[in-house]
N, CA, C and O of each residue as an XYZ file, in Angstrom:
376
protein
N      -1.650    -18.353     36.234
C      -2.409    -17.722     35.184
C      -2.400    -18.555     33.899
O      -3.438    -18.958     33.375
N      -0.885    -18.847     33.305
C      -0.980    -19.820     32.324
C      -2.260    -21.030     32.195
O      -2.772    -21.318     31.113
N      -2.672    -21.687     33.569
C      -2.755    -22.903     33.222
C      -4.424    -22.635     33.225
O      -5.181    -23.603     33.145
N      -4.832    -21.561     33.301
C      -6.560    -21.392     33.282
C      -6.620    -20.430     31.467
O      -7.512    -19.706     31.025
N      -5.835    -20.674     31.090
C      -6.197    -20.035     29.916
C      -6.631    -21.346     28.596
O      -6.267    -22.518     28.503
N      -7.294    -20.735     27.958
C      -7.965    -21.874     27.168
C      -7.181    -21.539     25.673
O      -6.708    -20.513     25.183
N      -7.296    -22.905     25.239
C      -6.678    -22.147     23.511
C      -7.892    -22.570     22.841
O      -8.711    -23.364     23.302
N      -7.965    -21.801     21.374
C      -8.958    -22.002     20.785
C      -8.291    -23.163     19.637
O      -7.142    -23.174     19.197
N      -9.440    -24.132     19.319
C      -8.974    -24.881     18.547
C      -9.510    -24.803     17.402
O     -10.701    -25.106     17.331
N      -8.840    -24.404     16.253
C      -9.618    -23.989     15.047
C     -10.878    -25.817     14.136
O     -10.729    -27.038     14.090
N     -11.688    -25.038     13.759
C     -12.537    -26.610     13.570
C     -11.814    -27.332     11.824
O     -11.471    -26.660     10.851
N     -11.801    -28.051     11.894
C     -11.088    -28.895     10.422
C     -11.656    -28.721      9.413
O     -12.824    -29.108      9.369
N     -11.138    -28.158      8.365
C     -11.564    -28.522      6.953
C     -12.348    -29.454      6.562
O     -12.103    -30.498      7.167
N     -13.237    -29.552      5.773
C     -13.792    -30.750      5.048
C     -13.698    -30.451      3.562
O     -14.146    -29.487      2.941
N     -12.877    -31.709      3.056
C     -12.719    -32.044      1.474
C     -13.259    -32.782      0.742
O     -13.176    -33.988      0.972
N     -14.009    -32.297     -0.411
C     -14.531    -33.276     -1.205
C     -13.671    -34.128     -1.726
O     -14.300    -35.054     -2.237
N     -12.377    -34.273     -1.854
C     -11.366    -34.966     -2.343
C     -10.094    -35.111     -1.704
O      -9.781    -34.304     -0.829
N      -9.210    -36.172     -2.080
C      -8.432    -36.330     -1.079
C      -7.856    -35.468     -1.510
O      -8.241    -35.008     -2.585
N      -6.707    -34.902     -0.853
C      -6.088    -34.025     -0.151
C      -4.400    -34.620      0.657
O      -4.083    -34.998      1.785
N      -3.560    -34.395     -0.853
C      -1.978    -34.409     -0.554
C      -1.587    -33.400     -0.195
O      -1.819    -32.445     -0.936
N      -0.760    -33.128      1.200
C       0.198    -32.356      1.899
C       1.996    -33.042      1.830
O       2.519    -34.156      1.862
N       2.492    -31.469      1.711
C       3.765    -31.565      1.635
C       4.473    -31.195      3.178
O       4.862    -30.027      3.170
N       4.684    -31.749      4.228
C       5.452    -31.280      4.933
C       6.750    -30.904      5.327
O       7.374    -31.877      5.752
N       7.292    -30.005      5.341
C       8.745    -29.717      5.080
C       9.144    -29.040      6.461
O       8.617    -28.058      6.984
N      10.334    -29.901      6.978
C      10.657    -29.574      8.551
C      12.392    -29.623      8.397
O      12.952    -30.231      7.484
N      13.184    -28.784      9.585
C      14.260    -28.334      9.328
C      14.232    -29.243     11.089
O      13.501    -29.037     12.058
N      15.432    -30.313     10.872
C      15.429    -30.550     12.492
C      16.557    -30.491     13.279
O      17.178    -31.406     13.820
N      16.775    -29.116     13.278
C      17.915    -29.053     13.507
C      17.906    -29.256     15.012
O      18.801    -29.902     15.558
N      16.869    -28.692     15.709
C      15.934    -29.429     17.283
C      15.543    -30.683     17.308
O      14.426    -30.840     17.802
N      16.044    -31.563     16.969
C      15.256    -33.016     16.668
C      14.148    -32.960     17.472
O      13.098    -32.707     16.882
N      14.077    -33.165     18.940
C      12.770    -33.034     19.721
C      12.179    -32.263     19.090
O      11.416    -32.810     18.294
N      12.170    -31.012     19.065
C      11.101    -29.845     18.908
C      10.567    -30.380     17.920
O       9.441    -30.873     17.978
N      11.543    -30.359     16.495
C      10.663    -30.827     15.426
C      10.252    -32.200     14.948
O       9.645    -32.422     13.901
N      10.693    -33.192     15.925
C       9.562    -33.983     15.791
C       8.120    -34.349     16.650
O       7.357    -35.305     16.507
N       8.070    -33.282     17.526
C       6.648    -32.776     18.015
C       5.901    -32.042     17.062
O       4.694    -32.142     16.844
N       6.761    -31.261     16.486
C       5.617    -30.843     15.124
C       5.171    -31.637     13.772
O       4.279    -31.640     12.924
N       6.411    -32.328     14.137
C       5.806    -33.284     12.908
C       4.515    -33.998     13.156
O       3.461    -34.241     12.567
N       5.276    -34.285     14.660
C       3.680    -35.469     14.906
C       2.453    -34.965     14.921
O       1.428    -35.602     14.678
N       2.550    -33.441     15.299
C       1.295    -32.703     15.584
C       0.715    -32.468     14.484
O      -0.514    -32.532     14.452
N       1.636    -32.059     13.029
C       0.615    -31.915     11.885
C       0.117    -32.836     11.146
O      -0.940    -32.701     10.529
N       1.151    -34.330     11.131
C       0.852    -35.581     10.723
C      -0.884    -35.890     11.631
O      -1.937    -36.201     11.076
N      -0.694    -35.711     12.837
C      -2.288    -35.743     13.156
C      -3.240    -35.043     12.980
O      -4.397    -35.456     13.068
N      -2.945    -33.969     12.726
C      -4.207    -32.951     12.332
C      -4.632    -33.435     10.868
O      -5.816    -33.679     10.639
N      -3.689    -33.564      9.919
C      -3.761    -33.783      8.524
C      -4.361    -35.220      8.720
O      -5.240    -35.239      7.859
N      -4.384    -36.122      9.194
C      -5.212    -37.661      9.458
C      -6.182    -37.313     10.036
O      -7.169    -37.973      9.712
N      -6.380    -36.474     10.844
C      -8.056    -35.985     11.356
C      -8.509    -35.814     10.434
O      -9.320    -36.653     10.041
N      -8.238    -34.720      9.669
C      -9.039    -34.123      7.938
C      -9.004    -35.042      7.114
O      -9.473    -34.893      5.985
N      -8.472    -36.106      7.497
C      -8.070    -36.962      6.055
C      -7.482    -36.754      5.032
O      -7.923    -37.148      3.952
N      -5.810    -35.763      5.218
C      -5.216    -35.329      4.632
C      -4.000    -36.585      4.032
O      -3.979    -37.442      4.915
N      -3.283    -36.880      3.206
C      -2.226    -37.821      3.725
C      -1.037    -36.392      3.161
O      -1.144    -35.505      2.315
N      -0.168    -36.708      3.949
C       1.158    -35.840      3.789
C       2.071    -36.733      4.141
O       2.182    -37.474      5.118
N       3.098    -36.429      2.606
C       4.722    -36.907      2.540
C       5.622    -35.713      3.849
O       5.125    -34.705      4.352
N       6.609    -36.112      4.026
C       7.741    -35.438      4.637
C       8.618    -35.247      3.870
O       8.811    -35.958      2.884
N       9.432    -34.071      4.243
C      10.777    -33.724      3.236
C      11.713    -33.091      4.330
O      11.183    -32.081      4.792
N      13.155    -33.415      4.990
C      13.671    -32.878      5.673
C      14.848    -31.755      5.243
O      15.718    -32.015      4.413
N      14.754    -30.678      5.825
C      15.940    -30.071      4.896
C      16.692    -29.743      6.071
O      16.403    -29.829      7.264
N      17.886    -29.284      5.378
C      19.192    -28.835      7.094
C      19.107    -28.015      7.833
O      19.759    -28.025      8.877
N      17.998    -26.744      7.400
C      18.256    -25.794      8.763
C      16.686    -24.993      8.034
O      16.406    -25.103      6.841
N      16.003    -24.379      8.833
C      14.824    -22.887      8.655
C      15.224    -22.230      7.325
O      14.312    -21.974      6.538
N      16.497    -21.927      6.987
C      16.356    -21.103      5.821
C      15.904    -21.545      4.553
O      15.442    -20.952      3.578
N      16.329    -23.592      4.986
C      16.208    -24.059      3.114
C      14.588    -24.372      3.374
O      14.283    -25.388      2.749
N      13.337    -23.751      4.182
C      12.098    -24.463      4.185
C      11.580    -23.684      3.021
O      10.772    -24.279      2.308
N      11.877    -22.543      2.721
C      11.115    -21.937      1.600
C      11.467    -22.220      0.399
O      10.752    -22.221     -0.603
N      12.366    -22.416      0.469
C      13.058    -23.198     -1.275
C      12.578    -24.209     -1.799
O      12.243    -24.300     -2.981
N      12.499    -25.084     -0.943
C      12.694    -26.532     -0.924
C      10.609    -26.737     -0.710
O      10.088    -27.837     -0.530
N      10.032    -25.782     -0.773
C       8.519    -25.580     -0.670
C       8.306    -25.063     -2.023
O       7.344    -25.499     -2.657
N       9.324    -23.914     -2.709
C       9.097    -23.254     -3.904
C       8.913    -24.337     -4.900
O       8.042    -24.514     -5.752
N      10.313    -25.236     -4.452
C      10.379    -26.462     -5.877
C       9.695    -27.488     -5.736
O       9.701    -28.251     -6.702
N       8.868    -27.887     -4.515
C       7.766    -29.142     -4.397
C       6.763    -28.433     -5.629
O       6.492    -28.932     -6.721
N       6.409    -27.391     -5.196
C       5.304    -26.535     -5.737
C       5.273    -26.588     -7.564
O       4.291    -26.864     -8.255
N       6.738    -26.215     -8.067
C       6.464    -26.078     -9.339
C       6.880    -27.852     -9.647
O       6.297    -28.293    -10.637
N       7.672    -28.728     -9.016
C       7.581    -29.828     -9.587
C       6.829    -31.081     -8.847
O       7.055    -32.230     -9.229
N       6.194    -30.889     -8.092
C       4.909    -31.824     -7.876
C       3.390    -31.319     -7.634
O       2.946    -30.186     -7.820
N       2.548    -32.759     -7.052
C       1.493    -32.167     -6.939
C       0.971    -32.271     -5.960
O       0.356    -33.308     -5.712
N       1.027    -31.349     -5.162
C       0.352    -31.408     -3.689
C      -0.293    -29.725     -3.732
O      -0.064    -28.687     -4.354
N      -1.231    -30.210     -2.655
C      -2.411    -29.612     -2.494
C      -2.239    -28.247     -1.373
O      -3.098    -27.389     -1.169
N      -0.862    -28.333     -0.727
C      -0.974    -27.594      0.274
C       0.745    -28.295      0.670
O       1.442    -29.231      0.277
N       0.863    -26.898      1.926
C       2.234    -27.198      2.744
C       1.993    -26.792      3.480
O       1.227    -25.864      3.740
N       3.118    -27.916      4.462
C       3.143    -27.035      6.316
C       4.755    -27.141      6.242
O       5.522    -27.898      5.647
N       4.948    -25.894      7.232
C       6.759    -25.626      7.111
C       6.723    -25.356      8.647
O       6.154    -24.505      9.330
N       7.663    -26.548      8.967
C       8.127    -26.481     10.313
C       9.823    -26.393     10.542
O      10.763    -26.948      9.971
N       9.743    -25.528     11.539
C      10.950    -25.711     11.952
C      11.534    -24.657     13.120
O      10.917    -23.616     12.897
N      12.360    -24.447     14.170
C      12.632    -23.889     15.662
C      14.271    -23.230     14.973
O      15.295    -23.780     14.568
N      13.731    -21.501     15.145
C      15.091    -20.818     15.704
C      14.959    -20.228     16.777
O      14.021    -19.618     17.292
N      16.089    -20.484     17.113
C      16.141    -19.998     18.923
C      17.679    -19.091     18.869
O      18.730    -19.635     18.530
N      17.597    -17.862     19.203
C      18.450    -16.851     18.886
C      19.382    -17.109     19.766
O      19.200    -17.513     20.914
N      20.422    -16.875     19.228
C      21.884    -17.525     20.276
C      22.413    -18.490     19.636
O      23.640    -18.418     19.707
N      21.994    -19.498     18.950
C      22.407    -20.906     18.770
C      23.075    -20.606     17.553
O      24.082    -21.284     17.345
N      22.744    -19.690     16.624
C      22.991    -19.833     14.906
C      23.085    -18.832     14.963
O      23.009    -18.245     16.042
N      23.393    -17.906     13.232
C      23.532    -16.877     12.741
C      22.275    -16.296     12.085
O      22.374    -15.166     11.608
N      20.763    -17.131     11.983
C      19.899    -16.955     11.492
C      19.859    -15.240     11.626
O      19.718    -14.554     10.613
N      20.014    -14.562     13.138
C      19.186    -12.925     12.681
C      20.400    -12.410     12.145
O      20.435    -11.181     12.209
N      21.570    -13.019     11.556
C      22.349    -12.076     10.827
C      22.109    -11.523      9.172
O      22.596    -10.623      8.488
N      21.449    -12.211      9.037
C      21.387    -12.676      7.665
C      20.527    -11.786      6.952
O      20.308    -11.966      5.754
């Protein structure tokens, strides 16, 4: 069943101007998250986005560490990546 199902692929933005992204990824999965990296690093080069990277230590510091890009630089947008997988950490204690 999985393998006849289709995904929809949303169609790309178009910008009159370039267009800085902040990506902020927690790798604490190294694999996992550097499949997402690569995946948004390419979507954002399809659009003709360019995006910096910022690594932080775990899922919880992605929103912080997004709050303070925000008030002290200038980018146009963020993507926040990062894999919890229940069992491994204390993440649902919290």
């Amino acid at each position: 069943m999985a393998g006849s199902e289709a995904h929809y692929t949303l169609p790309l933005p178009v910008f009159d101007k370039p267009v800085k992204l902040l990506i902020v990824v927690a790798p604490y999965y190294r694999d996992i998250a550097d499949n997402l990296v690569a995946g948004a690093r390419a979507v954002a080069a399809r659009a003709g986005a360019a995006a910096d990277l910022v690594e932080v230590p775990g899922a919880l510091e992605i929103a912080p560490a997004i709050g303070m890009a925000f008030r002290m630089a200038d980018y146009d947008g963020f993507v926040a990546l990062g894999c919890v997988i229940r069992g491994e950490t204390t993440h649902y204690d919290t």
